[in-house]
C-alpha positions as CSV (number, residue, x, y, z in Angstrom):
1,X,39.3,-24.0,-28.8
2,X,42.5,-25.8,-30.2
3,X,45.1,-24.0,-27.6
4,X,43.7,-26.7,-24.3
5,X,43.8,-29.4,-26.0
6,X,47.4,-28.6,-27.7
7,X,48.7,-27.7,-23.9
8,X,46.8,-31.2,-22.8
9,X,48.3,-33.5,-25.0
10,X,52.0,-31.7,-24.2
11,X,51.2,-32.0,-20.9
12,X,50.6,-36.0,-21.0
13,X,54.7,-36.4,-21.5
14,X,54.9,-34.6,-18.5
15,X,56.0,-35.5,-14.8
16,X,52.8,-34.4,-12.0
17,X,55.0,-31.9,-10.7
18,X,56.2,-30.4,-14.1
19,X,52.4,-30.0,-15.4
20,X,52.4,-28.3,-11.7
21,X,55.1,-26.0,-12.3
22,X,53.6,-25.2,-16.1
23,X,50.6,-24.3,-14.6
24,X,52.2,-22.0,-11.7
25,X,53.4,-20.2,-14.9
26,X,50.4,-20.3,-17.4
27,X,47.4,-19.2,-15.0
28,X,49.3,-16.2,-13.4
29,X,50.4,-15.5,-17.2
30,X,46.2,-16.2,-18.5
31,X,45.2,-13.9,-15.5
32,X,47.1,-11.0,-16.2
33,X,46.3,-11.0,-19.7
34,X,42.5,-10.7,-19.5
35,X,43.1,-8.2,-16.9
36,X,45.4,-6.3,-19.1
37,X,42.8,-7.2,-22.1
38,X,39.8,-6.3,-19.9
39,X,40.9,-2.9,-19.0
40,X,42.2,-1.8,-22.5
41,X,38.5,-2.8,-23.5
42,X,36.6,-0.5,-20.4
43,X,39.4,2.3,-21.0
44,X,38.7,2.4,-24.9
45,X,35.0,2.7,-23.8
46,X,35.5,5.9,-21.4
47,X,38.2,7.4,-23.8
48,X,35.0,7.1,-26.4
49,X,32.7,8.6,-24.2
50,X,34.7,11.5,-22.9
51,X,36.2,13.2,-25.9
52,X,32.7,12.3,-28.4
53,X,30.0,14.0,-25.3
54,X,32.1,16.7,-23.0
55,X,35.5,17.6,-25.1
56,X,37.3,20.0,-23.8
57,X,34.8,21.2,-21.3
58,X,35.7,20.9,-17.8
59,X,34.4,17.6,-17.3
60,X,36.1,16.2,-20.6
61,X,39.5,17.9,-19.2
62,X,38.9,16.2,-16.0
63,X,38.4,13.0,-17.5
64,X,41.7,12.9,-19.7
65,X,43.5,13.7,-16.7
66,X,41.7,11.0,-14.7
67,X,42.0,8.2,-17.7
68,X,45.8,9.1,-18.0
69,X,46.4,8.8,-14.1
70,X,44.2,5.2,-14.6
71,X,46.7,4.0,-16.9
72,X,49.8,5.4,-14.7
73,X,49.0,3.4,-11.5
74,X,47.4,0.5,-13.2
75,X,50.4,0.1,-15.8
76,X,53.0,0.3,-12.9
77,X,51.0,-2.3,-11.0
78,X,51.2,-4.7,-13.7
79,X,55.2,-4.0,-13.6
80,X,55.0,-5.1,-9.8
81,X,57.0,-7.5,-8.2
82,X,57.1,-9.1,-4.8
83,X,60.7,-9.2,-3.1
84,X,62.0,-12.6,-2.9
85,X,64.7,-14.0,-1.2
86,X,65.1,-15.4,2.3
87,X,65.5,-13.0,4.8
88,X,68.3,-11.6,6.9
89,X,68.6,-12.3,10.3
90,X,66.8,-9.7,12.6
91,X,65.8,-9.0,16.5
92,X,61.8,-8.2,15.8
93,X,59.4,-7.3,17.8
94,X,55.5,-7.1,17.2
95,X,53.5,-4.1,19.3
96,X,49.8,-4.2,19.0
97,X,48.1,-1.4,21.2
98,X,44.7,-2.3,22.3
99,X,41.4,-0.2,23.1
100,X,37.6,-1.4,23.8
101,X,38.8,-4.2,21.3
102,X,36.5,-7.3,21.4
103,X,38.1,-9.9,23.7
104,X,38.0,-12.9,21.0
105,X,39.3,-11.0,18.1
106,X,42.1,-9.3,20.1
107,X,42.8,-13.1,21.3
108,X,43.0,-14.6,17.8
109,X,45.5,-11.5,16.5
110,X,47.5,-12.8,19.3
111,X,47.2,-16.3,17.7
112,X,48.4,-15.3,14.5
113,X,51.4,-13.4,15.4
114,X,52.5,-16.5,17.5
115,X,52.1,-18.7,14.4
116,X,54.6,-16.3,12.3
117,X,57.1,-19.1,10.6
118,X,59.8,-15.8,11.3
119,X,60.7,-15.7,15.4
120,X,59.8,-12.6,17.4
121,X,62.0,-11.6,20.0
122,X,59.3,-9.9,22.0
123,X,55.2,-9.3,21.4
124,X,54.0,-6.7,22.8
125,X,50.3,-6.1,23.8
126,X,49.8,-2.5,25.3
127,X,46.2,-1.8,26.4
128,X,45.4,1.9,26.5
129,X,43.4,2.6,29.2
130,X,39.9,0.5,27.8
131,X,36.9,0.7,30.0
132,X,35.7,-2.6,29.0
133,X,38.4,-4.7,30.1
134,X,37.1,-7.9,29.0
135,X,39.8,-8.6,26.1
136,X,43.0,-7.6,28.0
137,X,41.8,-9.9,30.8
138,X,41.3,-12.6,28.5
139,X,44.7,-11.9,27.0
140,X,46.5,-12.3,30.7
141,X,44.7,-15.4,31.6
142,X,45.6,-17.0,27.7
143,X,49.3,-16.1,28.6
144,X,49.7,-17.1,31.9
145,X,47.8,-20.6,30.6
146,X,49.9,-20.8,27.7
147,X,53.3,-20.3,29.1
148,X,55.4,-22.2,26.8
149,X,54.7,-20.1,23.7
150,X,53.7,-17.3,25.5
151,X,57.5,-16.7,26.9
152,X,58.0,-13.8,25.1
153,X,54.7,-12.3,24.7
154,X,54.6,-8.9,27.3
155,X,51.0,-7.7,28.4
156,X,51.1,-3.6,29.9
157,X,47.9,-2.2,31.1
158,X,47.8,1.6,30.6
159,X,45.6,3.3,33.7
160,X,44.9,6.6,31.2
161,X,43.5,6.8,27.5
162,X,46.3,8.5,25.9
163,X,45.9,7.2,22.5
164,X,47.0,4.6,19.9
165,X,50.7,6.5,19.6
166,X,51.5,6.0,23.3
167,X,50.3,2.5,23.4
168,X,52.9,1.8,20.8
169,X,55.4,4.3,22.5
170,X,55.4,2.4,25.7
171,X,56.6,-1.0,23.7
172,X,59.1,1.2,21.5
173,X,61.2,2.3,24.6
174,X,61.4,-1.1,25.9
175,X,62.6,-2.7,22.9
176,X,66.1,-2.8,21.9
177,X,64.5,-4.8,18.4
178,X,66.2,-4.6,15.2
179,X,63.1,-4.3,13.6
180,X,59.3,-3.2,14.8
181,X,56.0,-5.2,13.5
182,X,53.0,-3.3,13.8
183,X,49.7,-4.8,13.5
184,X,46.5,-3.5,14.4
185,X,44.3,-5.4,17.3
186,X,41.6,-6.5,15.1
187,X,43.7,-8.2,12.6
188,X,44.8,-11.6,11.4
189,X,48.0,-11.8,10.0
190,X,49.0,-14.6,7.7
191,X,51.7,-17.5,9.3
192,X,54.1,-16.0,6.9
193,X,53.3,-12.6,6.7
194,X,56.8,-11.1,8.8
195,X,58.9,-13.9,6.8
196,X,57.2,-12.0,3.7
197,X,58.0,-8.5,4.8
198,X,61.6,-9.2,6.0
199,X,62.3,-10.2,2.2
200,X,62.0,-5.9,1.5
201,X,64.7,-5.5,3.9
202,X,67.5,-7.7,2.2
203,X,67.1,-4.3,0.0
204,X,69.2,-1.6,2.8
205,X,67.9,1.3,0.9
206,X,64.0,-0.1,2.2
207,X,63.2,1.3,5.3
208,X,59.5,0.1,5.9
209,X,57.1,-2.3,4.4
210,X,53.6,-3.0,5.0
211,X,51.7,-6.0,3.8
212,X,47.9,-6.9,1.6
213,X,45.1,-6.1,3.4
214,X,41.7,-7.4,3.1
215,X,38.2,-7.3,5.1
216,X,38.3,-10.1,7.2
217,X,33.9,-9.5,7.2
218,X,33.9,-9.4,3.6
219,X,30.6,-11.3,3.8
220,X,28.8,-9.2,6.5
221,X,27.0,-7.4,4.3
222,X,27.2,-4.9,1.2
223,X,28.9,-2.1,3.3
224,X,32.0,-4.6,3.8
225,X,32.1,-6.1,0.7
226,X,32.8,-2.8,-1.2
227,X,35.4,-1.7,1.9
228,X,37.0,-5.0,0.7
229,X,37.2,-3.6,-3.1
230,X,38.5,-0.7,-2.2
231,X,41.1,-2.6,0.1
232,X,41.9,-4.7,-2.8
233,X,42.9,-2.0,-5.2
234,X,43.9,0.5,-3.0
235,X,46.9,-2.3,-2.1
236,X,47.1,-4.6,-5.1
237,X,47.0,-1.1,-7.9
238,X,48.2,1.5,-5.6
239,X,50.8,0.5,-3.2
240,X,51.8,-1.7,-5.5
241,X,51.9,1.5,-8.3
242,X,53.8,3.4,-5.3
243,X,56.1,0.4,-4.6
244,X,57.5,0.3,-8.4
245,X,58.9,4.3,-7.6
246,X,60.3,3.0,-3.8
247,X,57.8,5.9,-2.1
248,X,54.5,4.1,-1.0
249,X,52.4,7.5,0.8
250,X,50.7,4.8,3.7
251,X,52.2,1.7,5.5
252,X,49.3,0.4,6.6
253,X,49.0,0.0,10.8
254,X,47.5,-3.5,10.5
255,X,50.2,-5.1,9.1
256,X,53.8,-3.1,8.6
257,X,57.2,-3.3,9.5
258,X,60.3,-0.5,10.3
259,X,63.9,-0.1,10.8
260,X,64.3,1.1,14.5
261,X,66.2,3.7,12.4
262,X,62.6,4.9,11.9
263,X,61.1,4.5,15.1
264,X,63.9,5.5,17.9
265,X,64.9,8.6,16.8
266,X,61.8,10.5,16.1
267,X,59.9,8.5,19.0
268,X,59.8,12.2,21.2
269,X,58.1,13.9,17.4
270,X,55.7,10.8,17.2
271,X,54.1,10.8,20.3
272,X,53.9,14.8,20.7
273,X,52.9,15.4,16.9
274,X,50.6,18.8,16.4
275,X,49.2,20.3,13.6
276,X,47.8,24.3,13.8
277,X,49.0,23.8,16.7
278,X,46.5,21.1,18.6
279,X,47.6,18.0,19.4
280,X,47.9,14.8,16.6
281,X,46.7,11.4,18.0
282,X,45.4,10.0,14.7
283,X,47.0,8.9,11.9
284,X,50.2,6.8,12.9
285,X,50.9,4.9,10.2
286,X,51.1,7.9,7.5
287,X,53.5,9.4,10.2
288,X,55.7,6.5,10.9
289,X,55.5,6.1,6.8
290,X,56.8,9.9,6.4
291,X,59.7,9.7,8.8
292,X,60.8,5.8,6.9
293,X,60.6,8.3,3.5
294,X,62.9,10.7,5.1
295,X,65.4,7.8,5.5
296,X,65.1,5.9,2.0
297,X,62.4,3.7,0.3
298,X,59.0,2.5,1.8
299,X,57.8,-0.7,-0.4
300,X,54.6,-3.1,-0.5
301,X,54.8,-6.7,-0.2
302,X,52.1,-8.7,-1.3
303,X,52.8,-11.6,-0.4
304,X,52.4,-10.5,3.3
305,X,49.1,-10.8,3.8
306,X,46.3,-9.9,6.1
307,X,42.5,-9.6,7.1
308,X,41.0,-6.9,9.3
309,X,37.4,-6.2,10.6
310,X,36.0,-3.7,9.0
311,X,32.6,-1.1,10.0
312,X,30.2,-2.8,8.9
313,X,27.7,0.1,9.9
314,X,27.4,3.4,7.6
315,X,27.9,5.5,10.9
316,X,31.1,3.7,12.2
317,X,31.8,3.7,8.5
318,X,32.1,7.3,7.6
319,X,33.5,8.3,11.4
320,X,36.6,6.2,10.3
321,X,36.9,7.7,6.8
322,X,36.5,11.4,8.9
323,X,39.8,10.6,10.3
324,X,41.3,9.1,7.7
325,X,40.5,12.1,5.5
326,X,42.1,14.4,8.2
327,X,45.4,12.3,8.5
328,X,45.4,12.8,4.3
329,X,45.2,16.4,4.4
330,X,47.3,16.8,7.3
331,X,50.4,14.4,6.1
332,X,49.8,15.4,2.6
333,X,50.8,19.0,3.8
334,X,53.9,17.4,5.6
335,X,54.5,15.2,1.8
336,X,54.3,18.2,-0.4
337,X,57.5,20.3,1.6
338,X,59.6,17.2,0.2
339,X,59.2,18.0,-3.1
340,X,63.0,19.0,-3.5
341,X,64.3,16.0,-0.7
342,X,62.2,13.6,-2.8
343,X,60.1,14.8,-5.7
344,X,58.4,11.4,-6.5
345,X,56.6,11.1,-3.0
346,X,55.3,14.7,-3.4
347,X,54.2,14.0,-7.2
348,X,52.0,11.3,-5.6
349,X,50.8,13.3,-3.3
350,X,50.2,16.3,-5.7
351,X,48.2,14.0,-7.9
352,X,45.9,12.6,-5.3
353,X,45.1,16.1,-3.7
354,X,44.8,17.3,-7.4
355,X,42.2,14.9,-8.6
356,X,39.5,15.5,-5.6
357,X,40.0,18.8,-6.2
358,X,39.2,18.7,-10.0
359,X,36.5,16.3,-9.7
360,X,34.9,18.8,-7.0
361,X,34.9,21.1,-9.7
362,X,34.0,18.7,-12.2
363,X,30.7,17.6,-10.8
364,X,29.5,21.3,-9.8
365,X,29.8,22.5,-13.0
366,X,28.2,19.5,-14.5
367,X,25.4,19.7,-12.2
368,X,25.0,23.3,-12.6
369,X,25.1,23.6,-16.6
370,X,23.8,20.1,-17.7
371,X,21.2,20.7,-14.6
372,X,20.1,24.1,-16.2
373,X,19.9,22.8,-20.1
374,X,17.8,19.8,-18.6
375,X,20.6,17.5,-21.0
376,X,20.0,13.9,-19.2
377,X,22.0,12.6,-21.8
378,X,25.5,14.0,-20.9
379,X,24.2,13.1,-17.1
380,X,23.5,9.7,-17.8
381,X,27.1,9.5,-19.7
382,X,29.1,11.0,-17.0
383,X,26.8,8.4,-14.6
384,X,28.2,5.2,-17.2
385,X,31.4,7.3,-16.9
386,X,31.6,7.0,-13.0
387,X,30.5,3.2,-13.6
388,X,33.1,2.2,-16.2
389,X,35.8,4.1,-13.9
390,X,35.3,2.1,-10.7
391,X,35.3,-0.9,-13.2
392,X,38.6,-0.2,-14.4
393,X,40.1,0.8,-10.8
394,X,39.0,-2.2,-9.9
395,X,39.5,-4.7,-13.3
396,X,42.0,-6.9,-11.3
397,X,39.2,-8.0,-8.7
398,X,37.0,-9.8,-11.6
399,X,39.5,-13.0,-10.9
400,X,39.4,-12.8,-7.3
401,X,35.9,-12.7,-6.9
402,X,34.1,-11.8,-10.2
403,X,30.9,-11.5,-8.8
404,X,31.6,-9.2,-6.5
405,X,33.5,-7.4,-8.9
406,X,30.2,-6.4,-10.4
407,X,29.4,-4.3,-7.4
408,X,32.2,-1.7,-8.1
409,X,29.8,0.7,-9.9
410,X,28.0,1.0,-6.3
411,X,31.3,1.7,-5.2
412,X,31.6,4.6,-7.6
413,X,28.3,5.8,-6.9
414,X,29.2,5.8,-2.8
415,X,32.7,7.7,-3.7
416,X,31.5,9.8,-5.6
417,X,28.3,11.3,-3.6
418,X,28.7,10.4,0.0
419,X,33.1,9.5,0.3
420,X,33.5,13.2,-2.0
421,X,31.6,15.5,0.2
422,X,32.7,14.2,3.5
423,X,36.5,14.9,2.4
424,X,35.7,18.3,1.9
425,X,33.7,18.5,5.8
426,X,36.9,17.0,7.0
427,X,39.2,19.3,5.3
428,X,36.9,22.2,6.7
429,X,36.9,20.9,10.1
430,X,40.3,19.6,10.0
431,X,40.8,21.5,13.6
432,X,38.7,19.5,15.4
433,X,40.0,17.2,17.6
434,X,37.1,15.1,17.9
435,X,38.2,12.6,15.1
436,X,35.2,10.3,16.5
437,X,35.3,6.7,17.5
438,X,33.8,3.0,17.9
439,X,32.9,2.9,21.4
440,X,33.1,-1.1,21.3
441,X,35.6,-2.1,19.1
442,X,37.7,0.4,17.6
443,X,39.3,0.7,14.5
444,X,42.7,2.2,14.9
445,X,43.9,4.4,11.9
């Protein structure tokens, strides 16, 4: 209880913005210590629990593997580091294809990318054939209105559904940009989010960037407030894990930036991508993301940030997870052949494709022998097990919102027995083309 009121009375001799900038060290500095503290505490716990009640049985195998890959990513993402820096000068141009979007939220992702404190050269909306034509409408009559900070902004009405790629190809070939934005039509992106970005590329050896993501319907309903967990970590542990070795796996398409170095030259491969030899329409941004790796480094930012909508229905839910699976497997194929050209991005890959695989076999042989011997013990530990886990994957979140943090068990429980078996349905139907979609507003991936 002595250490605030030794830092208060220090403080007193202080100028207002010196006790400012002592702060803008100390709370970052408090906050990563009782994360650190916090997850050494839940980690000791899980350590305890694995070795004393499965060993070296399958499960107890699987969980030293798991613990040890834990402290991996969440180690290097206490190492991260935002770029900093101001950055280089740069022709940039933002592309956001459009389809079946609602009109108000495609309206106010325009809004946002106007506000960037970094100039575009050109904005680019591309819609792709919708049916409901309500938003692209809106869209013309807000730039024709607006003409004064709408000078640069190009609206292009595709008559055919072709597909998110195409919609993006169409701005690509008419951009002689320096650098491409890509956001997503449902997205908000922060007033500083390019400026943010740019920084990575004062580095020439970065070749894309993508920014922090985060459900802009956090509060909708329990559905979106787990999504936004898992946004959280998957961006503020993993990227940011990936970003340390220079070979983040995803830029993400709602906010990211690439070299045209990226873009140009495999423009013809992006838009006629096929895999077992059907066409590929889905997953963009893991595409773009493993032609930038061919070239150098691909890096997170978090101090770009932005907010998407996210399903907030189970249905629209697990249809976008079915493609997202399916872009995995497929690009993770695509990730592995570069394990001589650039080990580290095939390591990460390896790991992620390895751990669904052992926790598959994991949890059926848990179920069947534990299920057999009637032992509800051992299944009620590998239940805490699967509890303490999404607590530690997610230990960072208990200072943004710590009560929400509390919900990360449910997040387990939902990855574990509904997120699990639907990767392997879309690994055994990754031939089918029908990737499925919202029929109103639909989330691009």
């Amino acid at each position: 209880m002595t250490l605030p009121l030794i830092y208060i009375r220090i403080s007193r001799s202080l100028s207002f913005k010196e006790i400012k900038k002592e702060r803008g060290v100390i709370v970052p500095i408090f906050k990563k210590t009782l994360i650190v503290l916090s997850f050494i505490f839940l980690i000791s716990i899980l350590i305890y629990l694995n070795m004393y009640l499965f060993g070296t049985s399958t499960v107890g195998i699987y969980g030293v593997i798991l613990i040890t890959y834990l402290v991996i990513k969440l180690g290097l993402s206490f190492l991260y580091e935002p770029f900093k820096g101001k950055p280089h000068d740069y022709k940039v141009a933002a592309v956001i294809p459009s389809y079946n979007e609602d009109a108000e939220s495609l309206l106010e992702t325009l809004k946002s990318v106007l506000a960037q404190t970094y100039p575009l050269s050109e904005i680019y909306i591309v819609d792709d054939g919708s049916s409901n034509t309500d938003a692209i409408q809106l869209i013309e009559e807000y730039v024709n209105r607006e003409v004064d900070i709408c000078r640069n902004v190009i609206v292009h009405r595709s008559l055919v559904n072709k597909g998110k790629r195409h919609a993006q190809a169409w701005a690509f070939e008419r951009s002689d940009a320096d650098v491409f934005l890509t956001v997503d039509s449902d997205t908000y992106i922060y007033p500083n989010a390019l400026e943010e970005l740019l920084k990575s590329f004062n580095d020439e050896t970065v070749y894309a960037a993508t920014g922090h993501l985060n459900a802009r319907n956090r509060q909708t309903n329990l559905l979106t407030r787990l999504t936004d967990i898992r946004y959280d970590n998957a961006f503020g542990v993993e990227r940011a894990a990936q970003s340390l070795t220079g070979n983040i796996l995803v830029c993400s398409g709602p906010l990211s930036i690439y070299r045209r170095e990226v873009i140009i030259p495999n423009l013809e491969r992006y838009k006629n991508q096929t895999f077992l030899g059907l066409p590929v329409s889905i997953g963009d941004d893991r595409c773009l993301t493993n032609y930038a790796i061919d070239l150098g480094r691909t890096v997170y930012q978090s101090t770009a940030r932005c907010d998407t909508d996210v399903p907030f229905q189970l249905k629209s839910y697990l249809k976008q997870q079915n493609r997202w699976n399916k872009s995995f497997f497929r690009e993770s194929i695509i990730s592995v052949k570069k394990i001589l050209s650039n080990p580290i991005v095939a390591l990460w890959t390896i790991f992620e494709v390895v751990m669904f695989m052992m926790l598959i076999v994991a949890i059926g042989n848990l179920l069947f022998n534990q299920a057999i011997q009637l032992d509800l013990i051992k299944l009620f530990a590998f239940l805490s097990i699967i509890f303490i886990v999404a607590l530690c994957r997610n230990v960072h979140y208990m200072i943004k919102h710590p009560a929400s943090f509390l919900l990360s068990p449910l997040y387990g429980i939902l990855h574990l027995f509904v997120l699990q078996p639907l990767k392997l349905y879309s690994l055994c139907t990754i031939k089918n083309t029908e990737w499925g979609t919202r029929k109103k507003v639909t989330i691009f991936k």
